[in-house]
C-alpha positions as CSV (number, residue, x, y, z in Angstrom):
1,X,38.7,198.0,107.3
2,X,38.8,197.8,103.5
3,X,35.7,197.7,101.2
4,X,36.9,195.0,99.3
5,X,40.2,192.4,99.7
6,X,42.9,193.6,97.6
7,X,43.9,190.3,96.5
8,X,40.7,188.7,95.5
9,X,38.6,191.6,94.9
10,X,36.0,190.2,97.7
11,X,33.7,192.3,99.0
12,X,33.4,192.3,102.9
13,X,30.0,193.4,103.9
14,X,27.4,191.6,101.7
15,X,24.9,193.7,103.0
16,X,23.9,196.7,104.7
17,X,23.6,195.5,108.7
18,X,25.2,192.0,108.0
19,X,27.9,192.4,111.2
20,X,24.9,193.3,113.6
21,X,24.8,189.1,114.0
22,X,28.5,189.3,114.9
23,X,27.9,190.8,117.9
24,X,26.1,187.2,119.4
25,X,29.1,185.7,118.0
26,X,31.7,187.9,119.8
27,X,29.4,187.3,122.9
28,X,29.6,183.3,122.7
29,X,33.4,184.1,122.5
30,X,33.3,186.4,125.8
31,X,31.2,183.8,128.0
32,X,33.6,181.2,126.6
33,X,37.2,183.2,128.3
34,X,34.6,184.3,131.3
35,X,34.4,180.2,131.8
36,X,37.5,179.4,131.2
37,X,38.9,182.4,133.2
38,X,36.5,181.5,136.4
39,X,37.7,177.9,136.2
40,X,41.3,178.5,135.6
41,X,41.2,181.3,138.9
42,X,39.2,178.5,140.9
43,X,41.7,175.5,140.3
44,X,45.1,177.5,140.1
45,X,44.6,180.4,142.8
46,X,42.6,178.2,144.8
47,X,39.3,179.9,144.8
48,X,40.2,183.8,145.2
49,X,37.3,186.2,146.2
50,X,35.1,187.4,144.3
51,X,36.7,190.9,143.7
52,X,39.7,188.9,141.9
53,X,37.4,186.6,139.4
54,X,35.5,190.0,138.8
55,X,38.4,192.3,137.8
56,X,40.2,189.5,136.4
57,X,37.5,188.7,133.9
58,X,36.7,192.0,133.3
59,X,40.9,193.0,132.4
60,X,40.5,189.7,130.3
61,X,37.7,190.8,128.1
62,X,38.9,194.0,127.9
63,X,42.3,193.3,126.5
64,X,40.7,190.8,124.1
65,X,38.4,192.5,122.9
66,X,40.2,193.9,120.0
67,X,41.2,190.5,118.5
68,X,36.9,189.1,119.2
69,X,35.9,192.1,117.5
70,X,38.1,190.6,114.3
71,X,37.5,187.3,114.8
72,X,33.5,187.6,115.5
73,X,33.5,189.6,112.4
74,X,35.3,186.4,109.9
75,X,33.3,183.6,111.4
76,X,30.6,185.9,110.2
77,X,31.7,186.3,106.9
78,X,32.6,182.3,106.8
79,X,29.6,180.9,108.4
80,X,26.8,183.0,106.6
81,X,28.4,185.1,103.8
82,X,29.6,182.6,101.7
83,X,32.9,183.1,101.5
84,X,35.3,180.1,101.4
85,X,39.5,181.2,101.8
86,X,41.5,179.5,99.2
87,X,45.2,180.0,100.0
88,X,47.6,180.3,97.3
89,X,50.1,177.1,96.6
């Protein structure tokens, strides 16, 4: 990850530790495709055993992991470092 955008110049950690809050974020987002996965395997496959809602949650999270990891990280830098995206016209 760059230091700094190259476009705007904006730094991206404020501060030393600042991303350690991301990590509750990227949680929320897990429980949230660990509901929506559960519910999804209930009503579509018609209530599977538990073996399939465990290692179909579990290949979920893992494959989306990269893109929480990203995504945990901006809301962090929107919510509570200030930073508000301006796109160019």
């Amino acid at each position: 990850m760059y230091e700094a955008c190259p476009d705007c110049g904006q730094h991206y950690e404020p501060e030393v530790g600042f991303y350690w809050g991301a990590m509750y974020v990227s949680y929320g987002f897990s429980v949230g495709i660990v509901v929506l996965v559960g519910v999804l395997l209930y009503y579509l496959a018609h209530d599977p055993p538990v073996w399939v809602y465990v290692s179909t949650v579990a290949a979920a999270v893992l494959l989306l992991t990269p893109l929480l990891f990203r995504y945990a990280r901006a809301v962090m830098l929107y919510f509570f470092g200030g930073v508000h995206y301006k796109p160019p016209r």
